[in-house]
C-alpha positions in Angstrom: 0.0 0.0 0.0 2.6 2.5 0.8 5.1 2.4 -2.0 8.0 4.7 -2.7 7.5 6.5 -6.3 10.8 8.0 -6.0 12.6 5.5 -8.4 12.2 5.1 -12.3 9.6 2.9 -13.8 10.8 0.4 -15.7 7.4 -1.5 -17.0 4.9 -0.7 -20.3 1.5 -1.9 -19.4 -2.3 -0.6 -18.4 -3.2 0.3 -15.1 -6.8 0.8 -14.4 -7.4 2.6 -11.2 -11.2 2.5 -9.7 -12.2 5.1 -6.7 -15.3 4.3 -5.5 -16.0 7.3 -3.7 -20.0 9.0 -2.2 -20.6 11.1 -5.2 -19.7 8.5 -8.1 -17.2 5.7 -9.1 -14.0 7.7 -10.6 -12.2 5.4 -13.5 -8.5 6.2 -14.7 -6.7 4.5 -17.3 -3.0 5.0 -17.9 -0.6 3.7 -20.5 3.0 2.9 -18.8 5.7 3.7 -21.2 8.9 4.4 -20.1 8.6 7.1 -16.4 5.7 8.5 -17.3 1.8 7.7 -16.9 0.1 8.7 -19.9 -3.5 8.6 -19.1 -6.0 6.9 -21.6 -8.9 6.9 -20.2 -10.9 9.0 -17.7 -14.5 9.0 -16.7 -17.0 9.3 -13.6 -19.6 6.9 -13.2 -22.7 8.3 -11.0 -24.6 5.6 -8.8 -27.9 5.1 -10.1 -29.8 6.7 -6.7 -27.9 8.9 -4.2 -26.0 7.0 -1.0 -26.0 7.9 2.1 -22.0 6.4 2.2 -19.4 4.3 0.7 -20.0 1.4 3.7 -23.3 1.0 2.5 -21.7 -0.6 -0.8 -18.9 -2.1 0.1 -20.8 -3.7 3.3 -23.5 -5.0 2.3 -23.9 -7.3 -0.8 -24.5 -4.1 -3.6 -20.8 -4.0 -3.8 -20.7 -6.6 -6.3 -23.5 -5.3 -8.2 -22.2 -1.5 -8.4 -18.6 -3.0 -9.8 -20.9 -5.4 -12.8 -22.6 -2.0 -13.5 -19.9 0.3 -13.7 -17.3 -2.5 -15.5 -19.1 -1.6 -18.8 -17.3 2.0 -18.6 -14.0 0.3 -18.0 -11.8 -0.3 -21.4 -11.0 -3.3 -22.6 -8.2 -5.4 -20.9 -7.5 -2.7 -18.5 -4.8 -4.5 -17.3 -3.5 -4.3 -13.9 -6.5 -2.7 -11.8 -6.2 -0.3 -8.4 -8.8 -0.6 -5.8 -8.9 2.4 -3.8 -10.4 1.3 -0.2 -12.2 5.0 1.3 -10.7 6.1 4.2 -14.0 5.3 6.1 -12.6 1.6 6.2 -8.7 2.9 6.5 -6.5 3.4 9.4 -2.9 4.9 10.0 -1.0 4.5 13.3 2.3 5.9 13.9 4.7 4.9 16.5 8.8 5.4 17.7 10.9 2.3 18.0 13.4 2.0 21.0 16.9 1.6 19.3 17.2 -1.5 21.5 14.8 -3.6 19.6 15.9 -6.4 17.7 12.4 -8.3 16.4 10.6 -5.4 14.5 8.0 -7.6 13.5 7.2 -8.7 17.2 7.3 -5.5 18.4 5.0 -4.4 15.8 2.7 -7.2 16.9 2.8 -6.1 20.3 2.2 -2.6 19.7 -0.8 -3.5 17.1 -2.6 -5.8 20.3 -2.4 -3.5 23.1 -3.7 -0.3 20.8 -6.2 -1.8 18.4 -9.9 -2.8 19.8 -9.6 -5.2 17.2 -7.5 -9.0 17.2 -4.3 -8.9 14.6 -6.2 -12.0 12.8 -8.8 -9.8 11.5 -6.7 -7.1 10.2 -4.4 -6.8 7.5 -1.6 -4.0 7.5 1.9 -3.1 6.0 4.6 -1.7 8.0 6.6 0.9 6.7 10.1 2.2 9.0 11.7 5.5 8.4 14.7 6.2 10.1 15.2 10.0 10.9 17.8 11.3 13.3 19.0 8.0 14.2 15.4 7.0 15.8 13.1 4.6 13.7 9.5 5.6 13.1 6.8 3.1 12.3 3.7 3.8 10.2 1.3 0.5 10.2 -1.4 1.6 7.3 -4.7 -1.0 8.5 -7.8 -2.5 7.1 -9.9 -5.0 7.7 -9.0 -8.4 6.2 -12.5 -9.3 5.3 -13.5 -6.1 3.7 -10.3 -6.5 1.9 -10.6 -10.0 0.9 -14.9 -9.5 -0.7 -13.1 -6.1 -3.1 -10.1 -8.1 -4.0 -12.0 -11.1 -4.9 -15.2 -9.5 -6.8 -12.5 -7.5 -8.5 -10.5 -10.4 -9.6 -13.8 -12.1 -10.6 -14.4 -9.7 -13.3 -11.6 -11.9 -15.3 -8.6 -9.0 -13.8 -5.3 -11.1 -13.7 -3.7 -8.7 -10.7 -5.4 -6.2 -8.5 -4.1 -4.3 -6.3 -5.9 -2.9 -3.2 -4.8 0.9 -2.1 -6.3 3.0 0.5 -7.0 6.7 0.3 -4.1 8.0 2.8 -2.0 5.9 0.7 -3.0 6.6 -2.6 -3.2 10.6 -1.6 0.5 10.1 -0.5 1.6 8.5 -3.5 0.1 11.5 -5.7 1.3 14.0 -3.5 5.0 12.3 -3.8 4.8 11.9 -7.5 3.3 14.9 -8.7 5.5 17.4 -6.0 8.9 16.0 -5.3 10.5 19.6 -4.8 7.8 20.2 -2.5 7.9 17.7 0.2 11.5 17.5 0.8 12.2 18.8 4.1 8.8 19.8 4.7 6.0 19.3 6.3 3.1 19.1 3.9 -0.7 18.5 4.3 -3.2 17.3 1.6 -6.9 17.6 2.3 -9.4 15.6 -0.4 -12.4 17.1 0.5 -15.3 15.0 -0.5 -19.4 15.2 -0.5 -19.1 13.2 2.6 -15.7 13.1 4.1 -12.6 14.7 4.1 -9.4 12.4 4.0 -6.4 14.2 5.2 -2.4 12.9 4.7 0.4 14.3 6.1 4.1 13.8 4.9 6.6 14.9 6.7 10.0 14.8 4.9 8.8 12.9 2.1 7.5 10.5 4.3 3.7 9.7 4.4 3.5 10.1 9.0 -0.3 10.4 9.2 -4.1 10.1 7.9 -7.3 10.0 9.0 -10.7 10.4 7.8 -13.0 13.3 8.9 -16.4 12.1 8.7 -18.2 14.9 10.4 -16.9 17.5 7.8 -17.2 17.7 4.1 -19.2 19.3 1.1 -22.2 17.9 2.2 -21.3 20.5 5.8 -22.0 23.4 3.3 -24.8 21.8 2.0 -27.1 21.6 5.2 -25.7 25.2 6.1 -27.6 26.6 3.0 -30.1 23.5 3.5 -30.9 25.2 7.1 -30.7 28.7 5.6 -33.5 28.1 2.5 -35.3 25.8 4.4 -34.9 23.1 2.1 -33.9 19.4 2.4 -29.9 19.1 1.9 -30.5 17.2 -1.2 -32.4 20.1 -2.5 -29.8 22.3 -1.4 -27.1 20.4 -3.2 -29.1 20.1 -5.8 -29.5 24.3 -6.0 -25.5 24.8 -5.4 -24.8 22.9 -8.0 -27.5 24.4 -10.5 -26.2 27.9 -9.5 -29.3 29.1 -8.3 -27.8 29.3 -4.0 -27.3 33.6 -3.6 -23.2 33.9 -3.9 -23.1 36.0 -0.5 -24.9 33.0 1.2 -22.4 30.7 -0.5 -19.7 32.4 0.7 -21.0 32.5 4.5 -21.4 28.6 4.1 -17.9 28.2 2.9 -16.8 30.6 5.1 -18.1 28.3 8.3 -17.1 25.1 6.8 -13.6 26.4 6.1 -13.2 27.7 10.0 -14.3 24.1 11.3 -12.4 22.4 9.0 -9.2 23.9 10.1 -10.1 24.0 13.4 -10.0 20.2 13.2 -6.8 20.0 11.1 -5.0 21.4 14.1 -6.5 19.5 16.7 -5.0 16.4 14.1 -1.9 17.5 13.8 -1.2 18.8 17.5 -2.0 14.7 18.2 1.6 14.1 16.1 3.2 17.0 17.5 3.1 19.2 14.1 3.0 22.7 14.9 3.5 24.0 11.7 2.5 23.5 8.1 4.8 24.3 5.3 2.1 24.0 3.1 -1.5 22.7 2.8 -2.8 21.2 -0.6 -7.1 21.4 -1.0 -8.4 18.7 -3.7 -11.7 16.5 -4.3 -15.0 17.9 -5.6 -15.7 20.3 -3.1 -12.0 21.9 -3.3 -13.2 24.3 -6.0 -15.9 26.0 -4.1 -15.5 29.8 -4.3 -13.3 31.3 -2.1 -12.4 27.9 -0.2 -9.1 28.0 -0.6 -8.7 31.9 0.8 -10.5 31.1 3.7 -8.1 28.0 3.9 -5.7 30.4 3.5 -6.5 32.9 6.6 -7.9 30.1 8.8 -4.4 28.1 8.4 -2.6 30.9 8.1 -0.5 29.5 6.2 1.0 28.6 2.6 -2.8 27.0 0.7 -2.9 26.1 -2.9 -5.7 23.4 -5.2 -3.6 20.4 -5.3 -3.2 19.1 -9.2 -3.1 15.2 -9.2 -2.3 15.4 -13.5 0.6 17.6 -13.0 3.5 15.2 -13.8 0.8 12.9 -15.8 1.1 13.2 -19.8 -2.5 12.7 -21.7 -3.1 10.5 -25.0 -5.1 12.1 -27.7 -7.9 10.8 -27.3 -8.6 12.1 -23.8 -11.6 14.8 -23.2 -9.3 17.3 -22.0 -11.8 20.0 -20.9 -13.2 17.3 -18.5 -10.2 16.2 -16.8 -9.1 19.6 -16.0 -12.8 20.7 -15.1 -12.9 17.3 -12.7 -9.1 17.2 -11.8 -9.9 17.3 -8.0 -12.2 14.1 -8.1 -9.1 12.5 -9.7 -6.4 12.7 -6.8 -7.4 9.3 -5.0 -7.5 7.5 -8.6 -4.0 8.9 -9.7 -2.7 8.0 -6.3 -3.7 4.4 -6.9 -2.5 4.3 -10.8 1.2 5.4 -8.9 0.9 2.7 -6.2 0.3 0.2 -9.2 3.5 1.1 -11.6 6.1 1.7 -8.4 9.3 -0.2 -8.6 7.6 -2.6 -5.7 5.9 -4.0 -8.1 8.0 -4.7 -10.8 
């Protein structure tokens, strides 16, 4: 799940990346020739009735039925294929290693039993050690093994010869990596994917991916039920309004402006939990990243460096790609890009 992108690819295939994410199933292609993805294929499948959350799907039996309805949009032989697990399902713990230990596995285990409320037979996680000033830090990246197991398997049943199952922290991290090597390197630096219903935030620290967690109490949907509560309108009507254009700007802006306060209110409260007191800079992406003025009030609330985070900006496009729609819906992209970079890392080869 975590990979390094730092080295050269060395492979020419197809890697199909799917991002099953609350507002609709994001699909990138990419052509591996050379160091570079070219991306092929792009589209955004939308479920046919709204859901109330990604574990809804991937929970219950209509997981199976969403990935037959959606393979029709897929090209053919897409190759290898990227699962993105949501960060609903996703977690990251972080931990220091005493110099004097000499099983890292065993001590892994032993850290994993007394933290999690779960046994280490129904998990699955990897283990990744980053050794900075002489003190080794462990991130364990976690999911659980059945949920893991029912999307590899339906996957697989499609007639995919290799899949390979991300998770958003990771896949966010692997884009971030990619796509802003000068960036990162001795730096602290913060992407926030900012969803319909959650917000999944990644830090890297040093070019090393310390730290993610998923927000479920904020996302677009927060801005939503402020101008729901405003009109006096169901949320689904005020979605529906936003998107149409039809929401008064000045109210807009009020909504954005309390999301954006709340938002980094809780970004701090994160970070202060791994001892991050400041941000060298904070990238915004997913659908609701382009809201107006989002990333100024980002901006003042942070006060800090802010800037839209763009997941194609080391990517290369094939001719036949709708340009004007990638770049309209670049933001929805990140976790799927992030997954397509996990696929074609030299781990893999």
């Amino acid at each position: 799940m975590l990979d390094k992108v730092k080295r050269l690819f060395k492979r020419s295939n197809v890697v199909t990346a799917i991002d099953l994410g609350a507002s609709g199933v994001k699909i990138l292609s990419c052509n591996i020739t050379g160091k570079k993805p070219v991306v092929s294929y792009a589209t955004i499948v939308d479920y046919s009735k709204p859901i109330l959350s990604v574990r809804e799907i991937i929970e219950d039996r209509s997981f199976r039925e969403v990935m037959e309805a959606i393979w029709r949009h897929i090209p053919e032989n897409p190759g290898m294929v990227s699962f993105v697990m949501p960060g609903r399902f996703v977690m990251m713990h972080r931990f220091e290693v005493p110099e004097s230990t000499v099983n890292l596995v065993s001590y892994v285990e032993e850290e994993l039993k007394s933290t999690l409320p779960f046994p280490l037979e129904d998990i699955v996680y990897d283990t990744v050690v980053n050794y900075r000033g002489g003190e080794r830090e462990v991130v364990c990246v976690i999911t659980q093994k059945a949920v893991l197991q029912n999307c590899q398997n339906v996957i697989l049943n499609m007639g995919v010869e290799d899949v390979v199952v991300d998770t958003a922290f990771t896949a966010l991290a692997n884009a971030l990596v990619y796509n802003y090597p000068e960036e990162i390197e001795d730096s602290v630096v913060v992407l926030l994917d900012v969803g319909r219903l959650n917000t999944n935030l990644v830090v890297v620290i040093d070019g090393f991916p310390t730290f993610g967690h998923c927000i479920a109490d904020l996302s677009g949907s927060t801005i939503d039920a402020f101008v729901a509560e405003r009109l006096g309108v169901e949320i689904s009507e005020a979605e529906r309004l936003k998107i149409d254009g039809m929401v008064d700007p000045d109210l807009i802006e009020e909504a954005v402006k309390s999301f954006s306060s709340q938002l980094a209110g809780e970004v701090m409260a994160l970070l202060s939990r791994i001892n991050v007191q400041v941000v060298d800079k904070l990238y915004i992406t997913g659908g609701s990243s382009i809201l107006p003025s989002f990333s100024r009030w980002m901006k003042e609330h942070m006060a800090g460096q802010v800037a839209l985070f763009n997941p194609f900006r080391r990517l290369s496009f094939s001719k036949g790609v709708d340009r004007i729609f990638v770049e309209e819906a670049s933001g929805r992209f990140s976790l799927a890009v992030g997954g397509v970079i996990a696929c074609i890392s030299s781990e893999r080869e």
